[in-house]
N, C-alpha and C positions, 0 to 999 in steps of 0.2 A: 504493500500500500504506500510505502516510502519514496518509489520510484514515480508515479504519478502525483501530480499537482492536486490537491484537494481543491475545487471550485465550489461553489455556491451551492453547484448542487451534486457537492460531492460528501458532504454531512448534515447532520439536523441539528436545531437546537430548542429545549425544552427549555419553559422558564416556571418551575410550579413554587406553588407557598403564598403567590402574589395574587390579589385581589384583580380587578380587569381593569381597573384604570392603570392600579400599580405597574400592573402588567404590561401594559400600551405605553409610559411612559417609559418602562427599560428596553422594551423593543426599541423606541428612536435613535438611543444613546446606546446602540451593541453593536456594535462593528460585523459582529458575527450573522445577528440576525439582519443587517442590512448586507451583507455580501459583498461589502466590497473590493475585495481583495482573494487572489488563492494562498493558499498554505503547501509547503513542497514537503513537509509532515506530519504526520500525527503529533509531534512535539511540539511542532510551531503552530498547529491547533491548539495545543494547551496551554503555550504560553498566551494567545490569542486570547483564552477564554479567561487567563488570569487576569493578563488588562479590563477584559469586559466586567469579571467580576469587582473590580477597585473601583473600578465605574461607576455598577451600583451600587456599592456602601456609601461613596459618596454621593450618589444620589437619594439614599434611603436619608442619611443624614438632610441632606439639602431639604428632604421632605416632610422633616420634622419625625422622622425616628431615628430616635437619637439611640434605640438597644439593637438596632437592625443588623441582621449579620446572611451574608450570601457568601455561601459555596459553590462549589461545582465535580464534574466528577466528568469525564471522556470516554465512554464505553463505544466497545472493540467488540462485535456480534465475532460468535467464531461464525459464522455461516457467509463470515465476506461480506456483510450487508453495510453502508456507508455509519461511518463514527456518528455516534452520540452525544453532544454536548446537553449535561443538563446542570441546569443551577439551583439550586436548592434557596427559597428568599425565605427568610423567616424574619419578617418586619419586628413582629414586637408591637407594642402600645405607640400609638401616635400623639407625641407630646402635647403637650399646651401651655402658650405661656401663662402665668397668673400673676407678672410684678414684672414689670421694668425701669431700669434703674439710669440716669444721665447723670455719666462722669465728663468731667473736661479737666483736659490735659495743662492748660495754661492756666493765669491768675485773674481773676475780676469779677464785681460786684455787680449784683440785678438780672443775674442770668435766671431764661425759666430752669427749673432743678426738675421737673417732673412732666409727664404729657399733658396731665390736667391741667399745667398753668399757660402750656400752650394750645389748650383746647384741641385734642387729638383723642381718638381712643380708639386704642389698640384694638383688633380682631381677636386676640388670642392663639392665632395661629402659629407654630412653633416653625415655619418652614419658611428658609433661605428667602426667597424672595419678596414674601412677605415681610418678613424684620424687616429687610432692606428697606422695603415702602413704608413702614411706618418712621423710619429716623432718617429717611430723604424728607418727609412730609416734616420732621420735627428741624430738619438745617433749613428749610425753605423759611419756618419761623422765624431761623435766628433772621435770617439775610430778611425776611421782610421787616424785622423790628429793631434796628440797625445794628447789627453785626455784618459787615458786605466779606470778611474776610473768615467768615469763618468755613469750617470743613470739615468732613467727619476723620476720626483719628484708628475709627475701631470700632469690631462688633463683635459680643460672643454669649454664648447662651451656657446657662450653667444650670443643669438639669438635676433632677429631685427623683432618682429612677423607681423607689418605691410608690412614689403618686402619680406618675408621669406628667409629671409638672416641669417647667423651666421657670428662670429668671434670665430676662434677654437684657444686657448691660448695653448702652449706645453711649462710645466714647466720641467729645468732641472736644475741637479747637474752636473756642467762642473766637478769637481777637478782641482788638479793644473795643468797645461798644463808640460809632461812629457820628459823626454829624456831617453833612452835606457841606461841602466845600468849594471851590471855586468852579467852574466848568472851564474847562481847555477843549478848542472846537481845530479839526485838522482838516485838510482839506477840500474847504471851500474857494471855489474861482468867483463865480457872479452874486453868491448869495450874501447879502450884508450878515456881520456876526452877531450883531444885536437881535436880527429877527430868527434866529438860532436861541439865543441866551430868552427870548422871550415864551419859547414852546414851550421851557421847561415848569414844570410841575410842582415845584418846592419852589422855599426860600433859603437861599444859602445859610448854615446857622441850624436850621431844623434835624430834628432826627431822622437817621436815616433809614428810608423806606426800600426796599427792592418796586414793591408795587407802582411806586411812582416812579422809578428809570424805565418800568415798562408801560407805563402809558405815554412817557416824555417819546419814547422810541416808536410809540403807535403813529402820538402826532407827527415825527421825522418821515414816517410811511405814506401815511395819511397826503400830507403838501403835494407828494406827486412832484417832489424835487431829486430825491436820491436814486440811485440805485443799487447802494450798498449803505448801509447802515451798522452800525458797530456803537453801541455807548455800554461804560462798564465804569463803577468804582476804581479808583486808586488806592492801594497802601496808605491807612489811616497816619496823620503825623502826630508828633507827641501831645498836638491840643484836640486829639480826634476828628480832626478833617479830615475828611476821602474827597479828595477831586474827584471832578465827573469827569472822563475823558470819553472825547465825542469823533468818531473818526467816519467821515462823510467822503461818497464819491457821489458829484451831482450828475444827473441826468441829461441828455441831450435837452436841450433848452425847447425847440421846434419838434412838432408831429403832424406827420401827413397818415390818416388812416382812412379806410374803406370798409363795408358789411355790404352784404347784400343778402336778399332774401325772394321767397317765391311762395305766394299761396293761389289756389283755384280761385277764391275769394275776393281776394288781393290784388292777384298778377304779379308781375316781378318789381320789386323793390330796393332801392339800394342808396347810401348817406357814405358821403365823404366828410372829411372833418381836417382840420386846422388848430393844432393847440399850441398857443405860446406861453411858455409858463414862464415864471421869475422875471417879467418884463423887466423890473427896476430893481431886484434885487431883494423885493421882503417879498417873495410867494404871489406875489401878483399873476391874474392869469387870465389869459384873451383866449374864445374857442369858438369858432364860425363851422358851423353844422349847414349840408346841405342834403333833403330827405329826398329822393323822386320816387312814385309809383304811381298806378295807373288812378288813383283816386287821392293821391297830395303829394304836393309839391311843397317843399319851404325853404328857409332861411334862415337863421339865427345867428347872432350875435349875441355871446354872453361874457363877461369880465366877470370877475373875480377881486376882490380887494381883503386879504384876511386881516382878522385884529385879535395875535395870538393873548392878549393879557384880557381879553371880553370875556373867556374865548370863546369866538366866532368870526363872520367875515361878512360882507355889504358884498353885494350881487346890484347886477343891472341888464339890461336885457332888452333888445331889437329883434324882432321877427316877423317877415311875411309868410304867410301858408295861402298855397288855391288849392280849395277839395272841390271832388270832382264826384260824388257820391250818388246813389239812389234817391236818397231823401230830398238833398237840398246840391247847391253849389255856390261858394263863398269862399271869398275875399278878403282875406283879413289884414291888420298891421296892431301889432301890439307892442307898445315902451309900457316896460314894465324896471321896478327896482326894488330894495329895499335890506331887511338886517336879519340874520341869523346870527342866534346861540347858540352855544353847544354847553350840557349839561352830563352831569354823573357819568364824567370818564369820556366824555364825548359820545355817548351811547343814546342822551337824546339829542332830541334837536328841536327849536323853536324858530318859527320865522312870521314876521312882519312884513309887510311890502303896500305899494299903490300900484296901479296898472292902469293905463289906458290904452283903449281899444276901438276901431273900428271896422266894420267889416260892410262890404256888399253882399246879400244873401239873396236866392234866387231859387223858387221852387217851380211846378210845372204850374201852380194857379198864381203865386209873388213872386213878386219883387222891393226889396226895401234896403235902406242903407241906417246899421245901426250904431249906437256911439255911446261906451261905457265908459266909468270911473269906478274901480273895482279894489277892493282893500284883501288881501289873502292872506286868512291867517291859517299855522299849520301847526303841528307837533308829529316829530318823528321820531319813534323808538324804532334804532337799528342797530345789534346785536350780531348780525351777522358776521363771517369771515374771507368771503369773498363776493363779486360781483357777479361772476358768470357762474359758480359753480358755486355754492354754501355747502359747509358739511357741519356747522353749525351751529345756533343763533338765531332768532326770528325777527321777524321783520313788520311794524303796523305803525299807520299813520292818520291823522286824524285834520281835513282840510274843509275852512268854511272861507265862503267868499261874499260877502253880499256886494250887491252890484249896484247904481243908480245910472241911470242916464236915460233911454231911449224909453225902458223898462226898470222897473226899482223890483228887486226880488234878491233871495238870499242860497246860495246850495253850499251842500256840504256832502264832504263824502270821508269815509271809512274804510279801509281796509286792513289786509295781514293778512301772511302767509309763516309757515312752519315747517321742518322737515323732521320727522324720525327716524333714527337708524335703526338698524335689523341686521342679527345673525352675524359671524364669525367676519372681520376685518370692513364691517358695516358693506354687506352686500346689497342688503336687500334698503331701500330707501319707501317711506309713505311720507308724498309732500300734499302739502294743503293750501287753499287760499280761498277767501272770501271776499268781498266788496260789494258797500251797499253807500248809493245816492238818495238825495234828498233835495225837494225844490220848495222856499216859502217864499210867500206874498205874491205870488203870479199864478192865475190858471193856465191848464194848457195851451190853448187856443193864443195868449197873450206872449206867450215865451216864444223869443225868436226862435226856428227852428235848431241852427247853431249853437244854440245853450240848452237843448234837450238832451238828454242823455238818452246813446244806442249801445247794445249789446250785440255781438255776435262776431265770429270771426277768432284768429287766433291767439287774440289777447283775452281773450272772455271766454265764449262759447264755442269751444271746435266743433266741427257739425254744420255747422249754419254761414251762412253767409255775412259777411260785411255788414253790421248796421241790422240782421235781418231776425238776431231770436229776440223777438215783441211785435207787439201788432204792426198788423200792414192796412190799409186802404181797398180800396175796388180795383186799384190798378196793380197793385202787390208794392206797394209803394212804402220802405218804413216809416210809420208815424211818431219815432217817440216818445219821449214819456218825462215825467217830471221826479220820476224815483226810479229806479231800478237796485234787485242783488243778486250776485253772481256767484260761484260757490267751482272749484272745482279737487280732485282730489288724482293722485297718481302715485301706480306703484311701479318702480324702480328695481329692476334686478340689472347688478356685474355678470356677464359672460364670461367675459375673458378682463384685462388692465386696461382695452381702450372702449370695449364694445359694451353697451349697455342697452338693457330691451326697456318697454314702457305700456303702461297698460293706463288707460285712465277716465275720466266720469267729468264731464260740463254740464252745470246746468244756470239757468238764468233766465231775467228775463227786465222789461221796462215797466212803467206802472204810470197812470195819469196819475194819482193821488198823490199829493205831498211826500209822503213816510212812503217805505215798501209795505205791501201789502201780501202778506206769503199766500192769503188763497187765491191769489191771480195763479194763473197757465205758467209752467213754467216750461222752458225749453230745455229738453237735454241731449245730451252729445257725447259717444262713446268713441273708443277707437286705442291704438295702440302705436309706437312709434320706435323708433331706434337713435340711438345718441351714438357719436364717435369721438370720444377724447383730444382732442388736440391742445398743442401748447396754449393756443392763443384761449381755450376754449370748446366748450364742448359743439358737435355741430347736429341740429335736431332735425328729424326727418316723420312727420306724422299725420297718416292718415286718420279722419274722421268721420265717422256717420251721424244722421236727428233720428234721434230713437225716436221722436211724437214727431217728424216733420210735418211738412201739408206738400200739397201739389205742387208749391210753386218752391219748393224748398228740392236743393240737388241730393242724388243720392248718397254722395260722402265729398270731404274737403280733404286737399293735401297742402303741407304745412313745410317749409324748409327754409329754417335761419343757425343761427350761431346763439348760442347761449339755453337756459333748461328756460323753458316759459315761468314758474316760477319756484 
């Protein structure tokens, strides 16, 4: 048997004693049971199965049995038949910890001494990777409640083998306990260093926070001026100041970008854009948008002016749009401006503004030319983590606008959206969104067409047409409505790292009445789609059908842009 190479499946190996999980965890970690390798002996099997065995003790230890002990034995059939590995586990009791203790290795006063004073509580679990999480969970304390230098020194568990009990000791290195110190800022070319020094989050002198280096570092993201970012603590000096050291590479100043898209609904669509950022050196920013498709066309012009010590930023805004729709066709020009805040961590947002507006609107019975003075007030909670693709955080905003001029009346709208993960490395995704309008002091008949609100289409209602889930006319004409709510829901499964499938549910619809009214008709829209990961963003692909269509409604819609709809 010496003479040939033992391969994979030139022996067996048995692992008994072990429980089925136990068991599945030492199949990973066995060299033997995964096969990778031959053996040119019987000996050099056994040394083989000696390593596997060291393997498991310390994995049995790792898993919190701490009397575990595995053998092994290489049986030789006389009948020629291929060697035997078997291992013999005899786990033992699975410990548990009952007391953990916090030593540090160096000298100083006010440190927490136990988990209760930094508010943690342990699981009890006596296994390796656990401890480990609970006295990373306990240095993340020191570093958030100014220690920025400290580190763990040491871990050991000292076990009670008559109870099977442990005491888990976490040793650390406090350093000296710190205060916020100067900020040192590295290279910047165009951005002034003051509007740097003003992002930050503290006052020089204060205690120091981790929390607050990472929200100072959110705002450096946020500006849409870097493209590397780097801020960390320095070595506390002997009056306990940590300089901030802030080490910046700025972003190409100028962007040229492009999207396009395609729906049945729709037609083909597509927006080029223009962004100049850091005009002058404090975050300043200019962005000219231009939309085309077969039912709008526009223009925009928006600035940017931030005011990190508010903080927030003053916005202003130029726009033409010509829509080309079923219902109406119009004309518009709107200067609008005004002031954002930003709130709790920048996670809300509050905005003020005026807006003026006129437009030529134009249906198949009018024609009229109207002229607004419109006040928008808003609040945004956004939580999210990204723009194209969230994986976690949600998203609701809450927008009134009362108008005067041609028409005096007031609308407001509502919405949010959410996502849930699911299953091993978050496969499976459930996202939601809802959205609900509101129209006061005008009846229908009096609200220009253009201030009506329509449903339908790939922002709203898959299924349905442009503008078309809510009533229509004698001609199939949308009539809009003075309320509408929308609802839709999708679930999300990973194929493969780019390819993603989609299943999902529209419903919605408009309402004359003020308020939505939930026993109107609603429209729903079913269907499923395919996503493909790309750098830039995901790119969606999705068919739809009107489960309750009418006659004048298509059999199904197809839907193709760049990003998840919500």
């Amino acid at each position: 048997m010496s003479a040939t190479a033992l391969g994979a499946d030139s022996y067996r190996v048995d692992i008994r004693g072990a429980d089925d999980d136990l068991a599945a965890k030492l199949d990973i970690i066995s060299d033997l049971k995964r096969g990778l390798r031959d053996y040119p002996t019987v000996a050099a099997l056994r040394r083989a199965a000696r390593r596997d065995a060291d393997a498991f003790n310390e994995a049995l230890t790792a898993a919190g049995y701490y009397l575990g002990e595995v053998d092994f034995t290489v049986e030789r059939p006389d009948n020629g038949d291929t060697p035997l590995v078997v291992f013999t586990v005899e786990p033992g009791p699975r410990f548990r910890v009952t007391e953990y203790e916090i030593l540090y290795r160096d000298e100083g006063d006010d440190r927490p001494g136990s988990l209760e004073e930094a508010k943690i509580k342990g699981d009890g679990s006596a296994a390796g990777a656990d401890l480990r999480n609970v006295q990373v969970q306990f240095l993340n304390h020191l570093w958030d409640t100014g220690y920025p230098a400290a580190e763990i020194a040491g871990r050991r568990a000292i076990a009670l083998p008559d109870k099977a009990e442990a005491s888990a000791v976490f040793v650390f290195e406090s350093g000296p306990k710190a205060r916020f110190g100067e900020i040192t800022i590295d290279g910047l070319n165009k951005t002034n260093e003051d509007y740097i020094a003003k992002l930050k989050t503290w006052e020089t002198g204060a205690e120091y926070e981790r929390a607050k280096i990472v929200t100072f570092r959110d705002r450096l993201g946020e500006s849409g001026l870097f493209s590397s970012i780097s801020v960390a603590p320095g070595a506390p000096d002997d009056n306990g100041d940590a300089p901030i050291i802030v080490n910046l590479e700025e972003r190409k100043r100028r962007t040229i970008g492009a999207g396009v898209s395609w729906s049945t609904s729709e037609g083909p669509g597509g927006r080029l854009f223009f962004e100049n950022r850091n005009m002058f050196g404090r975050g300043e920013n200019l962005r000219i948008e231009l939309r085309g498709s077969e039912i709008e066309q526009s223009i925009d012009f928006t600035a940017r002016k931030p005011f990190p010590t508010l903080p927030g930023f003053a916005f202003a805004n130029f726009g033409f749009s010509n829509e080309t729709t079923d219902a109406f066709d119009a004309r518009s020009f709107r200067l609008s401006g005004g002031l954002a805040k930003k709130w709790l961590d920048d996670r809300l947002e509050t905005r003020a503004g005026l807006a003026l507006e006129t437009s030529k609107v134009e249906t198949d019975a009018t024609q009229e030319r109207t002229y607004f003075v419109s006040a928008p007030l808003s609040v945004l909670w956004d939580s999210e983590n990204d723009l194209l693709q969230p994986t976690k955080g949600f998203r609701a905003s809450l927008t009134v606008t009362p108008y005067t001029g041609t028409e005096t009346f007031t609308q407001s709208e509502l919405s949010g959206r959410y996502r849930l993960f699911l299953g091993a490395k978050d496969q499976f995704t459930v996202a939601a969104r809802a959205g609900f309008g509101a129209t006061f002091g005008n009846g229908l008949l009096d609200l220009p067409v253009n201030k009506r609100f329509f449903v339908g289409g790939g922002g709203t209602v898959r299924g349905y047409g442009f503008q078309e889930a809510g009533p229509l006319d004698g001609a199939n004409t949308p009539i809009g409505g003075r309320s509408y709510a929308v609802g839709g829901t999708e679930l999300r499964g990973m194929v493969t790292d780019e390819i993603q499938l989609v299943g999902f549910v529209d419903a919605g619809t408009v309402m004359a009445s003020p308020l939505p009214d939930f026993k109107e008709r609603f429209f729903v829209g079913y269907g499923g789609g395919i996503r493909y990961f790309t750098p830039i963003g995901p790119i969606r692909i999705d068919a739809a059908f009107p489960l309750n269509g009418r006659e004048s409604d298509r059999g199904f819609q197809i839907y193709i842009a760049l990003g998840q709809p919500f």
